[in-house]
C-alpha positions in Angstrom: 0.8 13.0 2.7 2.2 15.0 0.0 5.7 17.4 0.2 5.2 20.7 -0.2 6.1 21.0 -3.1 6.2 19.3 -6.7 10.0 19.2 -7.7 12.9 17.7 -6.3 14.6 21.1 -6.8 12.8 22.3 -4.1 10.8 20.0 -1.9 12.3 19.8 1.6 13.7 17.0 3.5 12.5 15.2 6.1 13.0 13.4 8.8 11.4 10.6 10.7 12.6 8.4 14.0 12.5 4.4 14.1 13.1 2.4 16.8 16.6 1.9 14.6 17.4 5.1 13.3 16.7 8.7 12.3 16.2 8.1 8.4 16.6 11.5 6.1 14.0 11.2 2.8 12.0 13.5 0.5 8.3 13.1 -0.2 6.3 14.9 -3.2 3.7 14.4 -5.9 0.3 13.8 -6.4 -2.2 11.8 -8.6 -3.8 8.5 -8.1 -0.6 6.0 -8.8 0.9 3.9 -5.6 3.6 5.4 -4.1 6.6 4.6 -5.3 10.1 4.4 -3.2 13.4 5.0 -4.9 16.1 3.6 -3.6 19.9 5.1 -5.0 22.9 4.0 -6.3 26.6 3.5 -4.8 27.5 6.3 -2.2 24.2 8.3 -4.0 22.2 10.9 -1.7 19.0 12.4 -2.5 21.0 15.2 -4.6 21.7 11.9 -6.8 18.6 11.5 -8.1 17.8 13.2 -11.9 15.2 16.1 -11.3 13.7 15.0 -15.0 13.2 11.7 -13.6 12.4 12.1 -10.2 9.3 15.4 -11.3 7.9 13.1 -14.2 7.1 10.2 -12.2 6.0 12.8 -9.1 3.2 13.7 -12.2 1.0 10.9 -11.1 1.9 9.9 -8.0 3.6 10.5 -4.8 7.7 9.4 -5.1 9.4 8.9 -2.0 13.2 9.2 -1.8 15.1 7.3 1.1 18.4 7.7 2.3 19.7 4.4 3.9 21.4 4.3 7.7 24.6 5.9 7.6 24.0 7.6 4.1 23.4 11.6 3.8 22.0 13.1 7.0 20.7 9.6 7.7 21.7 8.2 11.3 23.3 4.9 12.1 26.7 2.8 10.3 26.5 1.7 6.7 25.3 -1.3 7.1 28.1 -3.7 4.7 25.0 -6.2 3.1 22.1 -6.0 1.2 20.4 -7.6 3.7 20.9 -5.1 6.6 20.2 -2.3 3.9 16.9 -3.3 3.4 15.8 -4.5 6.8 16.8 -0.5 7.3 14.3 0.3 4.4 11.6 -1.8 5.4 11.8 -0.2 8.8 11.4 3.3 7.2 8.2 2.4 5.4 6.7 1.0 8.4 7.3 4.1 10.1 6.1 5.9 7.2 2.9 3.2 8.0 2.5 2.6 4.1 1.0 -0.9 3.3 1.4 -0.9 -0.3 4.3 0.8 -3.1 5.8 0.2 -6.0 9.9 0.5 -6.0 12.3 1.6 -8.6 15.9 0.8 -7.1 18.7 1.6 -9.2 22.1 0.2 -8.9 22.7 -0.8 -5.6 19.0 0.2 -4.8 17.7 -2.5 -7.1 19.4 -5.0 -5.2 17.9 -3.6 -1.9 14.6 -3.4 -3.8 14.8 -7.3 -4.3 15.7 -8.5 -1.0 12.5 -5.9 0.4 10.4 -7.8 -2.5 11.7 -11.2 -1.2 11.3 -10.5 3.0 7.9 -8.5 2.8 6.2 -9.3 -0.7 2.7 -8.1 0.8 4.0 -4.5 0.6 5.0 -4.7 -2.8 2.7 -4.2 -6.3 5.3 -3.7 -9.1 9.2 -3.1 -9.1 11.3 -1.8 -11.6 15.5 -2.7 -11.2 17.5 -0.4 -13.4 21.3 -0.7 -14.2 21.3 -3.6 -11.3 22.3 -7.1 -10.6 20.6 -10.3 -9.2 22.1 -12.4 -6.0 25.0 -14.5 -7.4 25.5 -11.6 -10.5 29.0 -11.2 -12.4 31.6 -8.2 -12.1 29.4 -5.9 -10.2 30.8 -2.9 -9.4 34.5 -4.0 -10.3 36.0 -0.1 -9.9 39.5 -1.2 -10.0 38.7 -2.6 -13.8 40.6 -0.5 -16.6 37.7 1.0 -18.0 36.8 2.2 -14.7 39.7 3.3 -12.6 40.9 5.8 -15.4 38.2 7.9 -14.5 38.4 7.0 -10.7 42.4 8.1 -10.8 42.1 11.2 -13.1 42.4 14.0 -10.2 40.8 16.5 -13.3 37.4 15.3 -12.4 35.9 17.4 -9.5 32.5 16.5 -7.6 30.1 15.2 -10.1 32.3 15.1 -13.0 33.3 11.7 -13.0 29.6 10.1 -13.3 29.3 11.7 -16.7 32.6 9.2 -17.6 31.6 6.3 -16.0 27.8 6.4 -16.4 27.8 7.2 -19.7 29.5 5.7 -22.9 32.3 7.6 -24.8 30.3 8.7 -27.8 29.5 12.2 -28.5 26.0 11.7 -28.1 25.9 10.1 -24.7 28.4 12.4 -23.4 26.8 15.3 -24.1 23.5 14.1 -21.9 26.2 13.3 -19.3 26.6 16.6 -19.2 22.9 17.8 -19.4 22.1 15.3 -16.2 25.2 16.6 -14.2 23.6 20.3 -14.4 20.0 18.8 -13.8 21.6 17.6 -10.6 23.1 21.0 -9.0 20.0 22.8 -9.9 19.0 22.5 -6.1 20.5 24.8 -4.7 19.8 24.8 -1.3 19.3 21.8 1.8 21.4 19.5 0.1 23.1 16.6 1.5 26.5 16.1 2.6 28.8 13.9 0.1 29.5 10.6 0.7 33.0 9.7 1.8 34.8 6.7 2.1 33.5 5.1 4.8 29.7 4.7 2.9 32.1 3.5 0.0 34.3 0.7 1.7 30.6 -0.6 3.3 29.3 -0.6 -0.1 32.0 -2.6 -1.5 31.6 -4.9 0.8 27.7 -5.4 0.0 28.5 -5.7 -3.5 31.2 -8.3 -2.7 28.4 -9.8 -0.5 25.7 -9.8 -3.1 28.0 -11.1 -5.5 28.2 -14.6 -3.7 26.0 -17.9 -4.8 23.9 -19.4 -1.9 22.4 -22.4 -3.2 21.0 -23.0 -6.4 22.2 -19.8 -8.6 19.3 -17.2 -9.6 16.7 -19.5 -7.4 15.7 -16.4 -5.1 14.5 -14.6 -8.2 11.8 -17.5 -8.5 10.2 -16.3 -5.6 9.4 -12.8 -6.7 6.3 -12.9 -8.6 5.6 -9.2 -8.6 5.8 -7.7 -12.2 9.0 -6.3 -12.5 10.3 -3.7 -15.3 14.0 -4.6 -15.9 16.0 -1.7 -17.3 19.9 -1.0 -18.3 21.8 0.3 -21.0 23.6 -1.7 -23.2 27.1 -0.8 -22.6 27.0 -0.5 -18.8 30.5 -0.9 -17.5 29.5 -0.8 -13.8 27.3 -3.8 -13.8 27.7 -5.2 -17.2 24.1 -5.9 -19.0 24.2 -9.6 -18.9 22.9 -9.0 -15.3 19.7 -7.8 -16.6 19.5 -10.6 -19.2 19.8 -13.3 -15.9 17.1 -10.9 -14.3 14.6 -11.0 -17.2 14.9 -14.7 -17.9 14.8 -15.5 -14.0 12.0 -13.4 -12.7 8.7 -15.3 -13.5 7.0 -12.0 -14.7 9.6 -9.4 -16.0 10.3 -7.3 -19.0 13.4 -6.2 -20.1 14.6 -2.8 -21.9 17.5 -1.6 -22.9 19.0 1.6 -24.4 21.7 1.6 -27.1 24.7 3.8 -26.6 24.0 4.0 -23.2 26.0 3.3 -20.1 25.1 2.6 -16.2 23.0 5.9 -16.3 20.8 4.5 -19.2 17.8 6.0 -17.4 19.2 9.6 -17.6 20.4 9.6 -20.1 16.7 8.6 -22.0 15.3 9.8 -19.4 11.7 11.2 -21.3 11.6 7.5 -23.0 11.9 5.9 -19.6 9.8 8.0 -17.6 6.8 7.4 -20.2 8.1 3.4 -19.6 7.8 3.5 -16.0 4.5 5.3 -15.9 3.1 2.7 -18.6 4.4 0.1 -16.7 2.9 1.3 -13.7 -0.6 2.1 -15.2 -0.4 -1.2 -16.2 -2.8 -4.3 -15.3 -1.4 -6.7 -13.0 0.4 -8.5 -15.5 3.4 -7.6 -18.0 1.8 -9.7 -20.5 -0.8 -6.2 -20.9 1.8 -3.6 -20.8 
């Protein structure tokens, strides 16, 4: 069933009860698309997700956004592997008794939204990983990196600030639709969720550090995933560099890859009216990438 309403800005959030935990989320849209579950980014909340992205897709279908255990007013620890994040995930769509989505998991999310893909494939029609990293990836999430901990350290940035330095590239143009997504973001103004501190950061890290590891034969789990996937970064992402996305696209048997020039780790923000028209193409889509 639908939210009440038909905008992030405003659609309220809910609540629902597992056997596990008490899982926060917020549900709107309409049209005849799948559902689609979006799953966020390192210490993100609901009030993480871009309004232009999030009311777009909600044109065509319902979008569902989740807030792991421990994350937001969601119950429970932060669970410290990819793993345990989306055993939480899986549990919150069985509650929500839906037997078929498609996912869009960004950052962080899109490694959640391949280990869901790989335990429960049934559930799953399409996916599309933005800004994200397979099992066994390289430098993901390396904060204390140069390029990164200048922004971290500068005590000038305040709340949202920093992500328009270290999601988007240095260039004029960039920066100035970091600053356009930053006041897309606090245009809810009301029922928003509390900001992530360091305990959801520290568990992160050590899911990232987890995810990081090669089991076996490198890149094999990505085999297994036969689900068309839409693979999406920008070109200069110095979160998790774009050479992720290239293993990604050459290692998932039916994927497509897209990338935006002078563009950072928010590449889907920032282009934000190009990739929403992507994703709903995608989507629309036959079974197969080889007709989108």
């Amino acid at each position: 069933m639908s939210g009440a309403a038909a905008s992030l800005i405003t659609t309220p959030t809910q609540f629902i009860q597992t056997t596990a935990e008490r899982y926060a989320y917020r549900r709107f849209g309409s049209g005849t698309g799948l559902p689609l579950l979006l799953l966020q980014h390192f210490t993100g909340t609901l009030d993480n997700w871009d309004p232009a992205v999030t009311d777009a897709l909600a044109a065509e279908r319902e979008v569902i956004l989740f807030e792991n255990a421990g994350v937001g007013r969601s119950s429970g620890k932060v669970p410290q592997t990819v793993d345990d994040m989306a055993a939480h995930a899986l549990a919150f769509l069985d509650a929500l008794g839906l037997k078929t989505v498609d996912v869009l998991g960004f950052s962080l999310g899109g490694m959640v939204a391949q280990q869901m893909v790989l335990e429960r494939p049934s559930i799953f029609r399409k996916l599309i990983l933005a800004g994200t990293a397979p099992r066994g990836g390289e430098e993901v999430m390396h904060l204390q990196k140069p390029s990164l901990a200048k922004h971290f350290g500068d005590p000038t940035l305040k709340g949202y600030e920093i992500l328009q330095k270290i999601f988007f590239t240095p260039t004029e143009s960039s920066q100035a639709a970091g600053a356009a997504f930053i006041d897309r973001l606090m245009q809810r103004q009301t029922d928003r969720e509390p900001v992530s501190g360091s305990e959801v950061a520290f568990a992160q890290m050590a899911a990232f550090r987890d995810w990081e590891q090669v089991k076996g034969y490198r890149f094999a789990d990505l085999k297994a995933i036969h689900q068309p996937a839409l693979v999406v970064n920008g070109v200069f992402d110095e979160m998790i560099p774009v050479r992720n996305s290239y293993w990604l696209s050459e290692n998932l048997p039916n994927a497509v890859l897209l990338t935006y020039p002078d563009a950072g780790h928010g590449s889907i923000f920032q282009f934000h009216e190009s990739f929403t028209r992507q994703v709903s193409a995608f989507l629309a889509s036959q079974s197969s990438v080889a007709s989108y």
